[in-house]
C-alpha positions as CSV (number, residue, x, y, z in Angstrom):
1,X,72.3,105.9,65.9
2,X,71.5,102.2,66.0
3,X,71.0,100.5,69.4
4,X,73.5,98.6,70.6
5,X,73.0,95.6,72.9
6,X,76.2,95.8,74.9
7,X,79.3,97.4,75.4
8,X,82.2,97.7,78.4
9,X,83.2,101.2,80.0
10,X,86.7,100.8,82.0
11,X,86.9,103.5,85.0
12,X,90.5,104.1,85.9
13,X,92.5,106.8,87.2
14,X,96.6,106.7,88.7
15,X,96.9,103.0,88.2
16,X,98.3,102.3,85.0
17,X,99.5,98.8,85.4
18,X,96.2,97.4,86.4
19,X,94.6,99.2,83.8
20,X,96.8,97.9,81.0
21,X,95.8,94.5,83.0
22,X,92.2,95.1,82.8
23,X,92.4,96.2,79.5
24,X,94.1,93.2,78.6
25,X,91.4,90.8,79.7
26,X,88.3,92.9,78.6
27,X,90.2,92.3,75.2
28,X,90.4,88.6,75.8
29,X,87.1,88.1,77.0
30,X,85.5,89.8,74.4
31,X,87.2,87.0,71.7
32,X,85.6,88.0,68.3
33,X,82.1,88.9,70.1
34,X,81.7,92.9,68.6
35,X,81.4,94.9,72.2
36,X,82.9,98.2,71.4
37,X,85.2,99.3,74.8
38,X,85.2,103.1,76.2
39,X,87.7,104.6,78.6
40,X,86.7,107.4,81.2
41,X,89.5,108.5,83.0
42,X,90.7,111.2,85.4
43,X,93.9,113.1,85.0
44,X,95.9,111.6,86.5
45,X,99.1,111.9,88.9
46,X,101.2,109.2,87.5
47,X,102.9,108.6,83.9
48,X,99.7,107.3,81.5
49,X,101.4,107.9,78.6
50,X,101.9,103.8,77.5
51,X,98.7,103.1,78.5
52,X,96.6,105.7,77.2
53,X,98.8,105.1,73.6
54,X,97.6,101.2,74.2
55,X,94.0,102.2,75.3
56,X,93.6,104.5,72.1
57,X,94.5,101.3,70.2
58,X,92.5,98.9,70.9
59,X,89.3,101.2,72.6
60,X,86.1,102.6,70.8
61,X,87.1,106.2,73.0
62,X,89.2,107.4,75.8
63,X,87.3,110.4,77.8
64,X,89.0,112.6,80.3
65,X,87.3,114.1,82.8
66,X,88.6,116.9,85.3
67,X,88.5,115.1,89.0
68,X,90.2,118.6,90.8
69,X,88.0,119.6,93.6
70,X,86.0,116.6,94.7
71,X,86.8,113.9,97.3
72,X,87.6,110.2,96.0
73,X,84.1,109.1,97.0
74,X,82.8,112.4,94.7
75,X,84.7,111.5,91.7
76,X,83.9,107.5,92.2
77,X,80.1,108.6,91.6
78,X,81.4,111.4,89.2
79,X,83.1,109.2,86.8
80,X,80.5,106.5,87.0
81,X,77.6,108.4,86.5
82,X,79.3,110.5,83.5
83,X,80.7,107.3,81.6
84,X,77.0,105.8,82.1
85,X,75.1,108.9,80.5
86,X,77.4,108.6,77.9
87,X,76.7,104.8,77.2
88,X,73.8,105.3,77.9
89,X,72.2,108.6,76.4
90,X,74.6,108.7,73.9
91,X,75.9,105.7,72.4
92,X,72.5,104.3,73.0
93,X,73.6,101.4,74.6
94,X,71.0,98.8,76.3
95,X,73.5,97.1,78.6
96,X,76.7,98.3,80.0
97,X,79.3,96.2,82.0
98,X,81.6,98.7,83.9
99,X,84.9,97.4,85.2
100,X,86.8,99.2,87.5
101,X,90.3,99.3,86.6
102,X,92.0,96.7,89.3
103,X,89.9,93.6,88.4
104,X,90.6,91.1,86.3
105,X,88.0,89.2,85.1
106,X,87.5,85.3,83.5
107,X,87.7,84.9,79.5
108,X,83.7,83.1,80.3
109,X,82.4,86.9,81.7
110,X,81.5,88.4,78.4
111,X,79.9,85.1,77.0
112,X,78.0,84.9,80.4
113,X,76.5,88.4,80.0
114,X,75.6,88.4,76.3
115,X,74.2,84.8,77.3
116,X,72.1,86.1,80.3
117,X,71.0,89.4,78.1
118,X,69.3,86.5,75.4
119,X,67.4,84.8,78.1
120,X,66.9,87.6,80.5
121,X,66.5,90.5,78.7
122,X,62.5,91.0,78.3
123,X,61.8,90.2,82.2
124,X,61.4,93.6,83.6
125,X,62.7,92.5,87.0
126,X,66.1,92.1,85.7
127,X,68.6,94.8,86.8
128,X,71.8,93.1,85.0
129,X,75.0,90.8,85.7
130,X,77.0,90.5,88.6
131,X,80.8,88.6,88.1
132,X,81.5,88.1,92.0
133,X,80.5,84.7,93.9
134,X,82.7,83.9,97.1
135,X,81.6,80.4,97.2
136,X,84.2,78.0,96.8
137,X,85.6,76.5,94.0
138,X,83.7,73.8,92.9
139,X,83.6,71.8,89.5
140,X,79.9,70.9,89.9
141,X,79.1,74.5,89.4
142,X,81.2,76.0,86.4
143,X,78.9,77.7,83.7
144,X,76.3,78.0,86.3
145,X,74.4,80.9,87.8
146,X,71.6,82.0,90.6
147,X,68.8,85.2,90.4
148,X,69.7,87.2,93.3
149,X,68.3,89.8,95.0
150,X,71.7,92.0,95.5
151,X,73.1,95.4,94.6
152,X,75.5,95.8,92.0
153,X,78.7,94.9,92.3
154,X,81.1,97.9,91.8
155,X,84.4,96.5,90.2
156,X,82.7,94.6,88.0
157,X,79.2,93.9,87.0
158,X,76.4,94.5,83.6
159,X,73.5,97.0,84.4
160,X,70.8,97.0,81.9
161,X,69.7,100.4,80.2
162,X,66.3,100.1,82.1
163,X,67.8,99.8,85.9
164,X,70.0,103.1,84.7
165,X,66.6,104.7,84.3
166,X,64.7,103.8,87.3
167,X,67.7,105.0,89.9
168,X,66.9,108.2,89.3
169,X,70.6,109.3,89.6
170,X,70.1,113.3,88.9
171,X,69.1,113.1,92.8
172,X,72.7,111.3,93.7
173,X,74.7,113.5,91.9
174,X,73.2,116.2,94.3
175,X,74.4,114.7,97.2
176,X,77.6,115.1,95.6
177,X,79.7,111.5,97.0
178,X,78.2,112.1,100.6
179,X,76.1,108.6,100.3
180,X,78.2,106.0,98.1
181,X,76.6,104.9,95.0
182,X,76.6,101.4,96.1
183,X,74.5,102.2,99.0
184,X,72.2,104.6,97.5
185,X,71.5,102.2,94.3
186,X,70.7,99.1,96.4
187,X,67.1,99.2,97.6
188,X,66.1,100.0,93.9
189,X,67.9,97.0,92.6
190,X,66.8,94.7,95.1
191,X,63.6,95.3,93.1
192,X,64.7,92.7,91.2
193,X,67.5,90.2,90.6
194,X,71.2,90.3,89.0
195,X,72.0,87.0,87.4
196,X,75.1,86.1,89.0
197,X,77.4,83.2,88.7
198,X,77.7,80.7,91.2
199,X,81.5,80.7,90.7
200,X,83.2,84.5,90.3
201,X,84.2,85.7,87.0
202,X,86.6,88.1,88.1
203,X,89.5,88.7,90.7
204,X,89.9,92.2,92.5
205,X,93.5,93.2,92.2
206,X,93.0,96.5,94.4
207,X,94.0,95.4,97.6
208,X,94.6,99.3,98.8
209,X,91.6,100.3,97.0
210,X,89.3,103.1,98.7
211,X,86.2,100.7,99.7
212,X,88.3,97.6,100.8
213,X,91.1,96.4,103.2
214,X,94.5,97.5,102.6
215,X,96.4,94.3,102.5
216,X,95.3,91.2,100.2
217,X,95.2,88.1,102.9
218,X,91.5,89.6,103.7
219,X,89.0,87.4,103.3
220,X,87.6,89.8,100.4
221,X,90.3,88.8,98.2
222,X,91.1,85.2,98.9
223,X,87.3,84.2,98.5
224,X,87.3,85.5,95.1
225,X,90.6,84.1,94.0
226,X,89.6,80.9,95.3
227,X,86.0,81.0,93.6
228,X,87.5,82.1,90.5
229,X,86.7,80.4,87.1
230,X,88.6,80.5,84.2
231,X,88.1,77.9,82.0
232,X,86.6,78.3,78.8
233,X,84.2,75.3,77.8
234,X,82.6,75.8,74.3
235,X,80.3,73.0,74.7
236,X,78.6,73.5,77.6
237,X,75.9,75.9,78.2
238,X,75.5,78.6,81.6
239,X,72.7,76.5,83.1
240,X,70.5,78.1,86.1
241,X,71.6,76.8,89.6
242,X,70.0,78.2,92.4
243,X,72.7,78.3,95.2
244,X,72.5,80.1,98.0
245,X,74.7,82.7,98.4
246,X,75.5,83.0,101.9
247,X,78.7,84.7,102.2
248,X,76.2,88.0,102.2
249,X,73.4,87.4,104.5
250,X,71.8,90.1,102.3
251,X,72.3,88.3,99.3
252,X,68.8,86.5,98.8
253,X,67.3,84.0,96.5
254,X,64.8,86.1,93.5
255,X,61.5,85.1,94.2
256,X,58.5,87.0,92.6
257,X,56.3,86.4,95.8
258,X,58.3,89.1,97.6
259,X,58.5,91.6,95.1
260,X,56.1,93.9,97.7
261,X,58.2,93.4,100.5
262,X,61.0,95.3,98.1
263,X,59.3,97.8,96.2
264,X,58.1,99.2,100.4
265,X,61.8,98.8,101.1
266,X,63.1,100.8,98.3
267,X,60.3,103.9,99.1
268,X,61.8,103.9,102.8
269,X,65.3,104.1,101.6
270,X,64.5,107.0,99.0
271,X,62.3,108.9,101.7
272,X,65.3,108.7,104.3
273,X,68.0,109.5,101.2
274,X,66.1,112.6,100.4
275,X,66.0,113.8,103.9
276,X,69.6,113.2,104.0
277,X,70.1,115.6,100.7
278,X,67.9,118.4,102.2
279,X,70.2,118.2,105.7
280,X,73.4,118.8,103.6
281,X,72.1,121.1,101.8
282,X,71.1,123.2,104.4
């Protein structure tokens, strides 16, 4: 099978109305760029039935996997990790943006990524795209972007088929959901930098979602409303921005210089990961 340079997996399980909702806008956003779309999804507790129907529609695939038996935090890395082989190993894939299924993201995110892929995609230091920026809304910066050292954004960001490699995630499906895949994946990534827009690209929608505050007036979800961009210019190019952005204060500005400082960072963290696997285990 022929390489592909990107496509979009959508993880979703009992939340049908978002989904359709993410669906919708991965649709949109893709405009008449050819990014095949893939569904993994659990069985799930609620009706699916119009959705799925829709999904088969207008998707590449729908997969179902079996989450019985494993926590939320299990099945978060479960489904992740098996729609990613998949993309991955399978469809041979070199860059995969995964959305989680209550986001909704800007009709300038797929342009951005396939954009950022072009200019990016040689430099061995880059990991892939994130769509979230909590700065505020300001003209001056639509279609621009920073390099920052930062994890991946989990509801909805690009990883590049080399940072899938170098994660090494055999060793987090052992711990089996006990360390969250954000936190396990970070040190590695910080090995490099996400291209990442200086105003966000999507809008989280899961205000009761496992990993965020229960109620949508948090902070969380107002900064991203209010950074969100959604206007489409044809004319103008994504031009590179540095902005610091602080609403992290582990968000930092790529610069090659401390690529040491990292690389010792991300050996720690595996050591002390590692020791954490062989304490469960026993």
């Amino acid at each position: 099978m022929n390489r592909n340079p990107l496509g979009i997996l959508i993880i979703t399980y009992n939340r049908p109305q978002l989904f359709e909702n993410c669906l919708d806008r991965a649709i949109s956003a893709r405009g008449e760029n050819i990014v095949p779309i893939i569904v993994i999804r659990q069985n799930s507790e609620v009706d699916y039935l119009s959705a799925i129907k829709k999904a088969e529609q207008e998707c590449d695939a729908v997969i179902t996997v079996n989450g019985a038996n494993r926590t939320v935090e299990e099945n978060i890395n479960f489904n992740r990790i098996c729609g990613l082989n998949y993309m991955f190993g399978v469809l041979k894939f070199e860059n995969v943006i995964v959305l989680e299924d209550d986001v909704h993201i800007s009709d300038l995110s797929i342009d951005f990524c396939l954009e950022a892929i072009t200019k990016f995609s040689r430099d061995k230091k880059f990991m892939g795209v994130n769509f979230g920026s909590r700065i505020p809304f300001d003209i001056r910066l639509r279609k621009t972007y920073s390099l920052l050292r930062y994890g991946q954004h989990g509801p909805a960001s690009l990883i590049t088929k080399r940072a899938w490699q170098g994660m090494r995630l055999n060793q987090l499906t052992r711990l089996k959901g006990k360390v969250a895949w954000d936190g396990w994946v970070e040190s590695y990534l910080k090995k490099g930098f996400f291209v990442t827009p200086n105003l966000s690209m999507y809008i989280d929608l899961g205000h009761s979602g496992t990993h965020t505050p229960s109620y949508e007036n948090e902070p969380y979800f107002k900064d991203l409303e209010n950074s969100f961009d959604d206007a489409v210019d044809a004319h103008k190019k994504f031009t590179h921005v540095q902005v610091e952005h602080s609403w992290r204060i582990d968000s930092r500005s790529y610069k090659r210089r401390n690529n040491l400082e990292y690389w010792l960072r991300d050996l720690y963290s595996r050591i002390r990961a590692l020791t954490q696997s062989e304490e469960i285990k026993s």
